[in-house]
N, C-alpha and C positions, 0 to 999 in steps of 0.2 A: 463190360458193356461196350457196344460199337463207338468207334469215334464218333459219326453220327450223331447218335442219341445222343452223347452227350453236350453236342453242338446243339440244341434244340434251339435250348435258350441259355445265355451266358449269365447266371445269376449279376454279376455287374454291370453288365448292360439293361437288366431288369430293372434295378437299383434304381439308375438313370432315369428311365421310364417311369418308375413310380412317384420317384420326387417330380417330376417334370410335371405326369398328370395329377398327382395330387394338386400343385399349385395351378393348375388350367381348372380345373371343378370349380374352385374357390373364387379364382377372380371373374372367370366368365358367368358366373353367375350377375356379378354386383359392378364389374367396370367395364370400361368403355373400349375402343380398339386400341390406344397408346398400351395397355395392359399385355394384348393378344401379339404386340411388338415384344414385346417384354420376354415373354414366352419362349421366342423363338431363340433370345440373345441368351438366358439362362442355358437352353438345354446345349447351345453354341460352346458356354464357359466346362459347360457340365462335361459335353464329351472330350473337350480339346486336349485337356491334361492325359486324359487313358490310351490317345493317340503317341501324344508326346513325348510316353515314356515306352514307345515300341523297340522291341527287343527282337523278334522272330523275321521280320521282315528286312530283305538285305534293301544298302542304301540304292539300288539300280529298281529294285520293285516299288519303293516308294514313291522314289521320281516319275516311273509310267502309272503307275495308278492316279497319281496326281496329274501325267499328260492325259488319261482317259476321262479324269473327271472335271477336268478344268472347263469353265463356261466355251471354251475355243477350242476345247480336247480334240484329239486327232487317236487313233490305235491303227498300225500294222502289220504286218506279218511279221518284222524284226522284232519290232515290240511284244509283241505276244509269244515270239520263241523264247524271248532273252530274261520274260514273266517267268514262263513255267517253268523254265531250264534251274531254278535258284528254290523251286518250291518241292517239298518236301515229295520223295516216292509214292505216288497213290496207285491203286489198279483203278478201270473204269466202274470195278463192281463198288468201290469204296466211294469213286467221288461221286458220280450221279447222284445219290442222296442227298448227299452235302452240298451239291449245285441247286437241287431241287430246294433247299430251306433255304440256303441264301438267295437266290432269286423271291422267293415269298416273299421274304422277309424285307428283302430291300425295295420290290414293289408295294409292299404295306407303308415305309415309311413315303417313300416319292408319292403316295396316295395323297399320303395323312397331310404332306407338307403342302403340297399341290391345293389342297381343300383350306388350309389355313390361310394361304394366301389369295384365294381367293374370299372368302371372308372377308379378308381386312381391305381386297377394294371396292366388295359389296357394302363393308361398314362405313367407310369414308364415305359414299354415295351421298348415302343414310343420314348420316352424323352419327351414329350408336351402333352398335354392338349386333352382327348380321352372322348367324352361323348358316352354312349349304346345306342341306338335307343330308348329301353324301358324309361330311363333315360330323354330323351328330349320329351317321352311323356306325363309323371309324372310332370313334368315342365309343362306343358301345364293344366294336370289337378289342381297343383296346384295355375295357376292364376284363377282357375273359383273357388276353394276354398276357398284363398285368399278375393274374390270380392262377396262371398253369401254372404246371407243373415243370419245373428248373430242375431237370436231371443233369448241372455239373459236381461231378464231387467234389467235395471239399477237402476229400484225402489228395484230388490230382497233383502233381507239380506245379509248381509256382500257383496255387489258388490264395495259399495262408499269406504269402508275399504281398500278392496282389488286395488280398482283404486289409491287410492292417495300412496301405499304402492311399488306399479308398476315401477313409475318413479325412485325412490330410488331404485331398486332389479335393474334395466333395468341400472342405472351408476355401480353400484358394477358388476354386471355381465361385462360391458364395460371394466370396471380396470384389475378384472381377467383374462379376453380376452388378454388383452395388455400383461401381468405379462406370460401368457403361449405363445402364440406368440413370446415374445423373448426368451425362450429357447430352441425353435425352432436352431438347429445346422446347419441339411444341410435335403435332401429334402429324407431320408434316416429313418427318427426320430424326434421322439418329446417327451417331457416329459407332464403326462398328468396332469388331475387336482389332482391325488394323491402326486403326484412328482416321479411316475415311468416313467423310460423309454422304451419308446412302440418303436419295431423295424418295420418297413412297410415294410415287404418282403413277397412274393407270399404265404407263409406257413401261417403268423399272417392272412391275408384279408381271406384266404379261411376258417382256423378255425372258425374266427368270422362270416361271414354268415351262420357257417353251426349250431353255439348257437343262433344266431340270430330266426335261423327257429324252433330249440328246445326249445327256451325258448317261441315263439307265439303260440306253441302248447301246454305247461304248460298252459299258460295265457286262453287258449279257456275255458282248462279244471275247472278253478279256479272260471271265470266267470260267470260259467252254477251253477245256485243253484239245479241243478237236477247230485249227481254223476253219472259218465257214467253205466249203464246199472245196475244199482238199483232203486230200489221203493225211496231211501230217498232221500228228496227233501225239499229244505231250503224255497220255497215261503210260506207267511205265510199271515196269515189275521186279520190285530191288532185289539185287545180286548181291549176296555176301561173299566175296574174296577173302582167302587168308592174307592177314599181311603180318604176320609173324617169319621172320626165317626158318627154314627147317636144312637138315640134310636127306635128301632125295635119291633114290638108288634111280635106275632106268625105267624100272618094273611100277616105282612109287608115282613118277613124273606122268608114266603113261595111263595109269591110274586116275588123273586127275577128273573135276569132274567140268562142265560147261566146255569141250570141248571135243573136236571130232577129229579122229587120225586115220588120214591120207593113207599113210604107209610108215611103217615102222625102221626105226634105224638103231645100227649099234649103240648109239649113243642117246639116243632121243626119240626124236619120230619128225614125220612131218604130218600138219593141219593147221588148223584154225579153231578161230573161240565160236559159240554157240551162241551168245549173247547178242542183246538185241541194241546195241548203244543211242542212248542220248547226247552226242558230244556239244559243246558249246564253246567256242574261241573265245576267248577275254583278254581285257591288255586291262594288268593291275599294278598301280603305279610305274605304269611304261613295260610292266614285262608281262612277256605272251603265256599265259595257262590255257590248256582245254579242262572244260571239265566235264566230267561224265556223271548224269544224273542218276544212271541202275545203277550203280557200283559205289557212285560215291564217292571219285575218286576224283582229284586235280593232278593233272600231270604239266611237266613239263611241256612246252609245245614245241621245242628245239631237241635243246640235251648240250652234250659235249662237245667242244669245234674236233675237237678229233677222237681214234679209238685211243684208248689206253688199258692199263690191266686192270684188273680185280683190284686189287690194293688202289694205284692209282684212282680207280673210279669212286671208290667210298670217301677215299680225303676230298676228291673233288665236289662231293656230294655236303661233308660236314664244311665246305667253306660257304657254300650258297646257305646253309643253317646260318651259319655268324654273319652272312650277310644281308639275310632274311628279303630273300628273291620273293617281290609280289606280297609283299608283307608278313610272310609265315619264315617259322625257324623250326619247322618239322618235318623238310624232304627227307626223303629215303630211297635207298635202289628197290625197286619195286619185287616181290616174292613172283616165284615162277606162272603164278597162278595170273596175279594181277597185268604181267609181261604179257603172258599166250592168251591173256583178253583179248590183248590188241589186235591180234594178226587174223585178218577178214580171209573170207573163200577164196577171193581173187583179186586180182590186182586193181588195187584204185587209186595210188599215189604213185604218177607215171610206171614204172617197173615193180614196186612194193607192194606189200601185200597189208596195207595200212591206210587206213581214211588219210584223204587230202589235207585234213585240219590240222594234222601235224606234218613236223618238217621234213620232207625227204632226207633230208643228209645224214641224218642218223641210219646206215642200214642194217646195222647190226646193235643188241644192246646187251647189257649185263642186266640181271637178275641180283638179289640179295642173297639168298640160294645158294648151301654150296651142295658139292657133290658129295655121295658116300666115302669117297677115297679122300685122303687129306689133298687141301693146298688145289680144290678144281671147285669151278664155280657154273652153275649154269646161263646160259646166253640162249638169245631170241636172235633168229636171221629175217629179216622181215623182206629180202629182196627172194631168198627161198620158201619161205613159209616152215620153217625149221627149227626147232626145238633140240638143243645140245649141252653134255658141258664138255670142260675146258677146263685144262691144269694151267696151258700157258697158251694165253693170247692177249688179242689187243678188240675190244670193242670198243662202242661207245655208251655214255651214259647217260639217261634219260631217267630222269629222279621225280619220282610223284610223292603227294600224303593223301591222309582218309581225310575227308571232308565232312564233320562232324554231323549228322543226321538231327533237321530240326526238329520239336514235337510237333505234331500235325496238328493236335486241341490249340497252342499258342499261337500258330501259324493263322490260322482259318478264325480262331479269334479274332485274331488282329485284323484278318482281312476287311471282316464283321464292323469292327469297328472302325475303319477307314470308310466304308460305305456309309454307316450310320452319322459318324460326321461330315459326310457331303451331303446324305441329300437329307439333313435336318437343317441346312444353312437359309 
């Protein structure tokens, strides 16, 4: 089944929903607006834990999604490169769909919340209990939402995890429910889950619907991997590299596939990669990686201060392991395949034939790669655009790893539910 489809609807986020409007039928039938506060604070305890315990989302996408949806949010062009750069390979054919429900689906709730709060200061007006027209029609859409059809499987990954983890978050959220409910003073106020106290007068409900509508406009913008009215555009189409060693004849190298040769040499060839790169600069715990979102790959954004050999370059490579550069203990000399990625049509890094994002001073680099003859290894010249090996030389080395590919159902979950707990607040 499509990703997609299976994003329809997230059976645990139904859950939520269900408990939430079962207890809205019940009391709006018989209480008063202190009730219809209640409501809001419940489904607040209800989603906060399944955010809480977020997994797929890195800690940089958290923090901008929290800058895009904050009552003072702000989104940029850096911000929204440095969103999608960290989010899992989609093509445009895969996400349009999946932009198309969450958008629904987050306009359904900013509706639904918008109309509640309205209520509660047509109810105060009042003194009793005032639902919007809109408001009891949204009630009506959400018992056919409610009662669809939930196509996530229950075979997927992390679903059985997440079920048995449910019932435990679903009593803690209960406790908290109860713990804010009585601080609850008079039908005036409430303290919320910070421990502020939130005043309900005509000024607070209108402010807040009117960030409600600013912060779903942020949200549209963040969503779209195409920024508004520029060519750059975050869909990409992953590239699997071998990153296995192998030994390579000439015949084998030139063989390779994503790339195109200039001209052929005894030894090698000269070209470039075919690949269409996402690169992204980072500084992770003070050191420089790019990372590349087709490929998957983080590299080094330097390398080595000088060339050294084959031998030399591997021991160099297993000490940045034990010293775990940027928080990983998994670099490697990169396989021929992952190297002649790098090396672009023409020259973009002053005289190299390498994106800017990386360091010039590396202009030559080893591979992991040896050759078919014992004791030779192959090497990338990035100031030629030249593909070679080498029994006895001196390069430098510039050590990447595979950057583990997240699920896209957990990923777009989570997004789901980061949206769902802002604009239910």
């Amino acid at each position: 089944m499509e990703i997609w489809k299976k994003l329809i609807y997230t059976k645990q986020f139904c859950r939520v929903i269900s408990f939430y409007h079962s207890n809205i039928r019940v009391m709006l039938c018989r209480l008063e607006v202190i009730r219809l506060k209640r409501l809001v604070l419940i489904f607040i305890c209800l989603l906060f834990p399944l955010v809480a315990n977020a997994q797929s989302f890195t800690q940089e996408q958290v923090l901008i999604l929290q800058q895009v949806l904050a009552d003072d949010g702000c989104i940029d062009r850096e911000m929204h490169r440095n969103f999608w750069v960290e989010a899992p390979a989609l093509s445009k054919e895969e996400w349009i769909p999946l932009q198309k429900w969450l958008i629904s689906q987050t306009t359904f709730l900013n509706e639904y919340q918008k109309e509640l709060w309205e209520s509660v200061m047509i109810s105060q007006v009042y003194g009793k209990l005032v639902k919007t027209g809109r408001l009891i029609e949204l009630e009506g859409e959400l018992d056919k939402w409610i009662n669809g059809e939930v196509p996530f499987v229950e075979e997927s990954a992390g679903y059985s995890a997440f079920s048995k983890s449910f019932v435990s978050q679903l009593e803690v959220s209960k406790k908290n429910a109860g713990i804010i409910l009585h601080s609850i003073t008079n039908n005036k106020s409430f303290t919320d889950v910070r421990g502020e106290t939130i005043v309900l007068d005509e000024s607070f409900i209108k402010n807040m619907l009117s960030q409600l509508d600013a912060s779903f406009i942020r949200l549209r913008v963040l969503i779209n991997p195409e920024w508004p009215e520029s060519d750059e555009s975050h869909f990409v189409q992953h590239v699997a590299l071998r990153s296995s060693y192998k030994k390579l004849s000439v015949s084998e190298a030139q063989a390779m596939g994503t790339i195109t040769i200039h001209k052929k040499h005894e030894k090698g060839f000269y070209g470039c990669s075919t690949i269409n790169h996402n690169y992204a600069l980072k500084i992770i715990n003070g050191d420089k990686v790019v990372v590349d979102n087709v490929t998957n790959l983080m590299w080094f954004q330097s390398g080595s201060s000088e060339p050294v050999t084959w031998q030399e370059a591997t021991q160099w490579v297993s000490g940045l392991r034990e010293r775990g550069y940027a928080g990983y203990n998994d670099w490697r000399l990169p396989t021929l395949e992952e190297a002649v990625s790098l090396l672009e049509l023409s020259r973009k890094n002053g005289d190299l034939y390498i994106e800017p994002v990386f360091s010039k001073e590396q202009r030559w680099m080893w591979t992991g790669d040896s050759h078919s003859s014992e004791s030779a290894a192959w090497g990338v010249y990035f100031n030629y655009s030249l593909v070679v090996w080498y029994d006895d030389n001196y390069f430098y080395a510039r050590p990447v790893r595979t950057v583990k590919q997240r699920d896209h159902v957990a990923w777009l979950s989570e997004l789901f539910d980061y949206c769902c707990l802002y604009f239910s607040l």
